[in-house]
C-alpha positions in Angstrom: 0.0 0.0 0.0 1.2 3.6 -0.5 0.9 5.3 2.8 -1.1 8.7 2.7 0.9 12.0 3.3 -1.1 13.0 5.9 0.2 10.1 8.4 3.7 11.8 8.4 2.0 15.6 9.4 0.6 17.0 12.2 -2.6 15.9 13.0 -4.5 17.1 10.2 -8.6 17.4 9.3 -7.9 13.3 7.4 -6.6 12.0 10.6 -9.7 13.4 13.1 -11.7 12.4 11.0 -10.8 8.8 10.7 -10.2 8.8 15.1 -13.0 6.8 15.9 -12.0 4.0 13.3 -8.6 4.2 14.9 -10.0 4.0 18.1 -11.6 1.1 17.4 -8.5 -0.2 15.5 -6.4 0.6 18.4 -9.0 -1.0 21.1 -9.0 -4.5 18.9 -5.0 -4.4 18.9 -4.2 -3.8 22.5 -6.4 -6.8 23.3 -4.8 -9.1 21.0 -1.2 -8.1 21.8 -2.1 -8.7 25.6 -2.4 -12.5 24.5 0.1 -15.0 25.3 1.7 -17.1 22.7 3.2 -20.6 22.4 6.8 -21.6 23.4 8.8 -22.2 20.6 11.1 -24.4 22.2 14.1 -22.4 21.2 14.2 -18.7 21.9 12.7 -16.5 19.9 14.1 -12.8 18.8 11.3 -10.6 17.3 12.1 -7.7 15.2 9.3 -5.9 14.7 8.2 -1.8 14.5 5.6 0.2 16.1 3.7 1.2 12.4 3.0 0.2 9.4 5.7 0.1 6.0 9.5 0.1 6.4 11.8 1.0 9.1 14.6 -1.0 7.8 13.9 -4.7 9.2 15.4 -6.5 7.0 18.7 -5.7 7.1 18.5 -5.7 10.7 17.8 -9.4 10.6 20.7 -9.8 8.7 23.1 -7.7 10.7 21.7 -9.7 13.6 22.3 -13.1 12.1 25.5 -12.1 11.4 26.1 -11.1 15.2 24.4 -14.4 16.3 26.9 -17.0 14.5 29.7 -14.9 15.8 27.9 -16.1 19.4 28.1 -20.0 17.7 24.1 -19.6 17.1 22.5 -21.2 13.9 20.2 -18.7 13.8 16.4 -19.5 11.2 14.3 -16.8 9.7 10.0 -17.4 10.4 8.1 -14.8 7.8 5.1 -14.5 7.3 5.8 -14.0 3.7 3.9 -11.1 2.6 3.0 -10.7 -0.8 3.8 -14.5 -1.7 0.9 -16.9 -2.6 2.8 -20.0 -0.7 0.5 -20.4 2.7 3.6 -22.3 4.1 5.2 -23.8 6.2 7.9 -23.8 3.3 11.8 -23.3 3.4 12.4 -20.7 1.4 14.2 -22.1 -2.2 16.0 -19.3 -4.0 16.7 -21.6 -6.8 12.7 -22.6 -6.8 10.9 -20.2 -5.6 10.0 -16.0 -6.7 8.9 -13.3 -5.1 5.6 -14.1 -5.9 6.3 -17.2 -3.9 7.3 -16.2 -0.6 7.4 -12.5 -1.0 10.5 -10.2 -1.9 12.1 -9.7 2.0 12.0 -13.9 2.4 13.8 -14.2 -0.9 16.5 -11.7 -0.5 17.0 -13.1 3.2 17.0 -16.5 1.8 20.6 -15.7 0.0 22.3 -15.3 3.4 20.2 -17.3 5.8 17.8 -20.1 6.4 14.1 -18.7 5.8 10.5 -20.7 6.3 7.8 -18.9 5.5 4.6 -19.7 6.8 1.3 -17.2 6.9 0.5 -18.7 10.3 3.7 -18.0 12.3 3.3 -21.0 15.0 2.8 -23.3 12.2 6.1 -22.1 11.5 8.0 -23.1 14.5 8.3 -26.8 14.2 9.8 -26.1 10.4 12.1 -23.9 11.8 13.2 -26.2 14.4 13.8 -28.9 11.7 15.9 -26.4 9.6 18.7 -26.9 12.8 17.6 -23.3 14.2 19.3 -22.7 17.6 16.5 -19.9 17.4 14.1 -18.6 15.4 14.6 -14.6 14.7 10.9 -13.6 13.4 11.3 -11.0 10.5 7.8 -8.2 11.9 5.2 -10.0 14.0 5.6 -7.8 17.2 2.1 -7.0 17.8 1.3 -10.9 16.5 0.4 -12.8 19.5 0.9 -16.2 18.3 4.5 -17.1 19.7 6.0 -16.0 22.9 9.0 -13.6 22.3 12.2 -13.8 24.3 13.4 -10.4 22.7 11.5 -7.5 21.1 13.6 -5.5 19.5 12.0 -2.3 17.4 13.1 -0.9 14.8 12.8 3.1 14.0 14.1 4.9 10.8 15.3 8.2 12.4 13.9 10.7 9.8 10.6 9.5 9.6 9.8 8.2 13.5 6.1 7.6 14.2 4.8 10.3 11.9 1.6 12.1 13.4 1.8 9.3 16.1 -1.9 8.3 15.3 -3.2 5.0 15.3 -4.4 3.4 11.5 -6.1 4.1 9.8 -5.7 7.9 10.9 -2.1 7.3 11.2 0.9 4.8 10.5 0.9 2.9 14.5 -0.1 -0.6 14.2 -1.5 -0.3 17.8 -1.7 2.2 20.4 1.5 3.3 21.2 1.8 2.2 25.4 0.8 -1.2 25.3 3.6 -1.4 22.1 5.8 0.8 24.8 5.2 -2.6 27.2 6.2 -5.1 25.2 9.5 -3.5 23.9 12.7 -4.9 25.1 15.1 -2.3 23.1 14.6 -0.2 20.2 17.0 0.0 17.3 17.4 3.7 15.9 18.5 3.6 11.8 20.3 6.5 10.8 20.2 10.7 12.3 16.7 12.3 12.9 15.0 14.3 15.6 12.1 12.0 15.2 13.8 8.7 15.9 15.4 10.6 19.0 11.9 11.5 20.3 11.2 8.2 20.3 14.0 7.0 21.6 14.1 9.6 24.7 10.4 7.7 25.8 11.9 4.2 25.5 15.1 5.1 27.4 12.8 6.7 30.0 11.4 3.4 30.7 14.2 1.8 31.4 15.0 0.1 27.9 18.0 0.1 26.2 18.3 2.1 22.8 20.8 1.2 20.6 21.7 2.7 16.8 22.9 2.0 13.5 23.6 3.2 9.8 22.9 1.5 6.6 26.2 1.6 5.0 25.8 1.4 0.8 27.9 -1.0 -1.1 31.4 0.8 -1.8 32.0 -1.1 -4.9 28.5 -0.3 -6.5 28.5 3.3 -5.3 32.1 3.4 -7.4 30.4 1.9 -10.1 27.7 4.5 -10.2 29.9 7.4 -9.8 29.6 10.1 -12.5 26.8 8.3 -14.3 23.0 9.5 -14.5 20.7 7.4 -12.6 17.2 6.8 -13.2 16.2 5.2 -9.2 12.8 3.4 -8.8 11.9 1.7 -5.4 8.5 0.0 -4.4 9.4 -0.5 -0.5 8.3 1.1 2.3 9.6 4.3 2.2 11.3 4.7 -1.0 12.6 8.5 -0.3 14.7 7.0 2.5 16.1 4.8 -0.5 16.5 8.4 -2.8 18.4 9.9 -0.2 20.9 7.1 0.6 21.8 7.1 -3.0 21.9 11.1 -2.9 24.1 10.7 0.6 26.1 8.2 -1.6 27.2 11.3 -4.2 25.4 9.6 -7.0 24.0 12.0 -9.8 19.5 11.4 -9.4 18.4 12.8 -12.5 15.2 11.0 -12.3 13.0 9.1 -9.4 9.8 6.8 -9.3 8.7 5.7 -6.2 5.9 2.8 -6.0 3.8 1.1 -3.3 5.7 -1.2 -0.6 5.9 -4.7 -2.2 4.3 -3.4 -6.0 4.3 -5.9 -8.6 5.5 -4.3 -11.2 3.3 -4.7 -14.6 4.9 -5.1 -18.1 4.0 -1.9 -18.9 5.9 0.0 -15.6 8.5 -2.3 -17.0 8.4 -0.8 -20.3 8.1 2.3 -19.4 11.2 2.8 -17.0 13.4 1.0 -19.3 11.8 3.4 -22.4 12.6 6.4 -20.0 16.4 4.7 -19.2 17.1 4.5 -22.9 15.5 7.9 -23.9 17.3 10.0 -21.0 20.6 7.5 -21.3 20.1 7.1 -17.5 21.0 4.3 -15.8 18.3 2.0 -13.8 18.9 1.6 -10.1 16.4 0.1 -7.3 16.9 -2.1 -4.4 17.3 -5.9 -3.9 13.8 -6.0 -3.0 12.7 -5.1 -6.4 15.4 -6.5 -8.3 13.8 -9.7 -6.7 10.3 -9.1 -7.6 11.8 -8.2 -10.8 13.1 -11.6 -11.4 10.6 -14.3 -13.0 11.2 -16.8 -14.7 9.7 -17.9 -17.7 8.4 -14.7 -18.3 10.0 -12.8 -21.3 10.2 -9.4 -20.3 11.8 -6.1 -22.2 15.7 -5.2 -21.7 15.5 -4.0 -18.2 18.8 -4.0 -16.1 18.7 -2.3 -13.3 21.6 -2.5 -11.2 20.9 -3.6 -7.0 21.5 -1.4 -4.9 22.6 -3.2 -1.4 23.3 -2.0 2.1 24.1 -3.3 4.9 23.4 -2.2 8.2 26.3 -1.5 10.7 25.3 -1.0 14.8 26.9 1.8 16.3 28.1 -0.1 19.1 27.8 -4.1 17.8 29.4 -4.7 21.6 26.6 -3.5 23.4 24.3 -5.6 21.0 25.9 -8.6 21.3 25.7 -8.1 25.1 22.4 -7.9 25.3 21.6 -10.6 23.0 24.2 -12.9 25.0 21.9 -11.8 27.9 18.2 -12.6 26.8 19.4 -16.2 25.1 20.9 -17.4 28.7 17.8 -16.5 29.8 15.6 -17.6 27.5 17.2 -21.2 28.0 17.2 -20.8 31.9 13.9 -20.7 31.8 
C-alpha cells in the first residue's frame, strides 16, 4: 500500500476524522497483543516496529544473524511472507521459488540465511526447528500474539519516527503506542533524525535500552555509479529514504519513481522505466527487493537492467548488542 501524506504531518482534518476507526482499531490491537503465545522451544528474537511500511527490518535481521553466529548460534528466519501466494510452512528455495512465492524480504533473506515462511507463524515453528535453528529470529510480528517472544527489539528509521503518532487508519501505528511501549525490550534507531530521537528519549525513559545503526551502501557499487546519471525506482516502504541514501552516496539522481511497498511491477511500468532509461541515457537503479520481484522466470520481459543497490546495516556499538543478546538467550534457555 502507499501510505497517505497526511500520516507523516501534524494531526491534520484526514486524521480526526478517521479517530474513531482508529479507536476502534487501536482497542481490537491492544487486546490481542495482551495475548500469550506458544513456546517455541528455542528462543525467539522478534524484530518488529511500532507502524505500518518500512523502518529497515530487514537488514536488521541480517546484521543480527550475522552477530548471532559470531555467538556459535545457527540462527532461522519465520516470515510471514507477505505478498507470496505459498500459505507455508515452506523453506524458502531461492533456486525454486519468486517473489511471488514467498514474498520479496524472504527471498533476499533466503541468500544469506535459512528462511521458512509460513502465513501462520506458530505453524512455522516446528519447520524452523527442523531447519537446525538454535533460534528462530521472526522477521515483523511484534504486535502478532501467536508465539512468545524472548526479545522484542524495534526498529525506528530516524527521519521519519512515528509520523503524526496516530493509530491506523488515521495514522501509521499498528497499535496504540503504550501497550507497544510494554512489550518493547530495546529499540533500534537507523540513521540521524530528531524524530527517531523523540522516540528513543520515551523508550530510554522506561528503562529500555536504545541502541543505533547506519545502513552503509555498497562501496563497490556506489564506485560503479559514480559520474553516471541514474534513473532510481523503489516500491518498499519508504522509498525517499532509499532516494536519499543514494543522494548521501554522491550519486547524480536525475530521475525518481517511487511505488507502493511490495508493488508488482506490470509489463507496462516495466516498459516504461526502461523506455525512460534508454531515452534519457540514465542508468536503472532500485533495491534488492525489487530486483527480486523483478526476477521471474519464464516470463520474457523487455531489456531492463537495473543495477541492485545493497546495504548493509552497521550497529553503532555491535558490543553493546551482542551483550544484550548474550543476555536474553541465557535467559531464555534458563527458563
Amino acid at each position: 500500500m502507499r501510505e497517505p501524506a497526511f500520516w507523516h504531518r501534524p494531526p491534520s482534518w484526514q486524521s480526526r476524522l478517521l479517530s474513531p476507526l482508529s479507536m476502534l482499531y487501536g482497542a481490537v490491537a491492544a487486546r490481542r497483543m495482551a495475548q500469550t503465545g506458544i513456546d517455541a522451544g528455542v528462543p525467539v528474537i522478534c524484530v518488529g516496529n511500532y507502524h505500518v511500511g518500512g523502518a529497515g527490518k530487514t537488514p536488521t535481521v541480517l546484521a543480527l544473524t550475522a552477530v548471532l553466529r559470531e555467538l556459535g548460534e545457527h540462527p532461522v528466519v519465520l516470515s510471514r511472507g507477505y505478498g507470496g501466494r505459498l500459505p507455508g510452512p515452506v523453506p524458502v528455495d531461492p533456486a525454486a521459488h519468486e517473489a511471488a512465492d514467498v514474498g520479496d524480504e524472504p527471498l533476499m533473506m533466503a541468500a544469506h540465511v535459512p528462511v521458512v515462511v509460513s502465513r501462520d507463524r506458530a505453524d512455522g515453528v516446528g519447520l524452523a526447528k527442523a531447519q537446525g535453528a538454535s533460534l528462530i529470529l521472526m522477521d515483523d510480528g511484534f504486535q502478532n500474539p501467536s508465539i512468545s517472544k524472548d526479545l522484542a527489539l524495534i526498529v525506528i528509521d530516524g527521519a521519519r519516527g512515528l509520523g503524526n503518532g496516530q493509530v491506523f487508519p488515521a495514522g501509521p501505528l499498528r497499535a496504540p503506542l503504550p501497550p507497544q511501549l510494554a512489550r518493547t525490550d530495546a529499540l533500534l534507531v537507523i540513521g540521524r533524525g530528531e524524530a527517531g530521537e523523540a522516540v528513543a528519549s520515551r523508550v530510554a525513559a522506561a528503562g529500555k535500552p536504545v541502541f543505533r545503526a547506519q545502513l552503509q551502501p555498497d562501496a563497490r557499487v556506489v564506485a560503479a555509479l559514480a559520474g553516471r546519471p541514474i534513473l532510481a525506482f523503489a516500491g518498499i516502504g519508504d522509498p525517499q529514504r532509499f532516494f536519499r541514501t543514494l543522494r548521501a552516496s554522491g550519486l547524480e539522481i536525475k530521475a525518481e519513481r517511487a511505488f507502493p511497498d511490495h508493488h508488482t511491477y506490470t509489463r507496462d511500468e516495466i516498459e516504461a522505466l526502461a523506455e525512460t532509461a534508454a531515452r534519457e541515457a540514465l542508468t536503472l537503479v532500485t533495491t534488492e527487493k525489487d530486483l527480486a520481484r523483478l526476477r521471474v522466470r519464464g516470463v520474457d520481459q523487455p531489456a531492463l537492467a537495473p543495477i541492485a543497490f545493497p546495504v548493509t546495516l552497521q550497529f553503532d556499538d555491535a558490543t553493546a548488542v551482542r551483550t544484550l543478546l548474550t543476555q536474553r538467550l541465557s535467559v531464555a534457555r534458563a527458563d
